[in-house]
VOGU-3710 file (C-alpha; in Angstrom, 3 decimals, decimal comma):
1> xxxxxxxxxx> -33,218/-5,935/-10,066  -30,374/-3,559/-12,008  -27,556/-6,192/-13,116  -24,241/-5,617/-15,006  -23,561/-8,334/-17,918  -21,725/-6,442/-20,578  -21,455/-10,162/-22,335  -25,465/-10,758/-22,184  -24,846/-14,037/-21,706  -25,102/-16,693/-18,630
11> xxxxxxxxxx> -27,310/-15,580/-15,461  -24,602/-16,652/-13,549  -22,287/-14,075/-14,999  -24,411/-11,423/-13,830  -24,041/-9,119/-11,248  -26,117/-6,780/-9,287  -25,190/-3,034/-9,489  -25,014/-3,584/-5,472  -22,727/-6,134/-5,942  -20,576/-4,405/-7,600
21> xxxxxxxxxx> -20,852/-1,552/-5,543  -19,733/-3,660/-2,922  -16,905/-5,519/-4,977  -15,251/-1,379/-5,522  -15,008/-0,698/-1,768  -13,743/-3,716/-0,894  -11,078/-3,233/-3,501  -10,401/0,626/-2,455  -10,483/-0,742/1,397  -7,757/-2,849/0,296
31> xxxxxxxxxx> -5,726/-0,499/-1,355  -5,750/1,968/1,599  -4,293/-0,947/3,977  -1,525/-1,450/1,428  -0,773/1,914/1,246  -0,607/2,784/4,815  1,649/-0,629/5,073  4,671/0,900/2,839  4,168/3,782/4,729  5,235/1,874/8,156
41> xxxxxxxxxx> 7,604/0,021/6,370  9,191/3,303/5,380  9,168/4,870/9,060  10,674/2,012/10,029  13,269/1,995/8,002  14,044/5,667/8,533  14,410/5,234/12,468  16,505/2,310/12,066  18,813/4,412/9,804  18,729/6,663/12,995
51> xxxxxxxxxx> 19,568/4,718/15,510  22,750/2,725/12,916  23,999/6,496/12,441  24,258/7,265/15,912  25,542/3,886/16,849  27,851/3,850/13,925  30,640/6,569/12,860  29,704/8,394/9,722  32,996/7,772/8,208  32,257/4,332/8,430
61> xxxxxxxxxx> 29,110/3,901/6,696  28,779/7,631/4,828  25,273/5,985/3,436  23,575/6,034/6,379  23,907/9,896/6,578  22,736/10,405/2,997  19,808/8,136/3,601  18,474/9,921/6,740  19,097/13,613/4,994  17,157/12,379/2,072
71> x> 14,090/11,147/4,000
//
């Protein structure tokens, strides 16, 4: 069996080159479901800026118009 101990030490430190095959795609599956998350967050926040701008008279909150042309 192929294992990874860059300390040479312990058995129990060690770790299979499957395992930490494993261990990376967990870790990138992860990061993808974060990623996609801010992007929601983001669309979310960009319709709600919609809907206060139409609800709201730009002269009264000038923001909101800066924020939606930005996006």
């Amino acid at each position: 069996m192929d294992t990874l101990d860059p300390e040479g030490g312990d058995s129990k430190k060690k770790m299979s080159t499957q395992e930490a095959l494993q261990r990376v795609r967990v870790v990138q599956a992860l990061a993808v479901d974060i990623e996609t998350e801010k992007k929601a967050r983001e669309i979310r926040w960009q319709n709600f800026a919609k809907g206060l701008r139409n609800v709201i008279p730009a002269n009264v909150l000038p923001n909101v118009s800066t924020l939606e042309q930005e996006c």
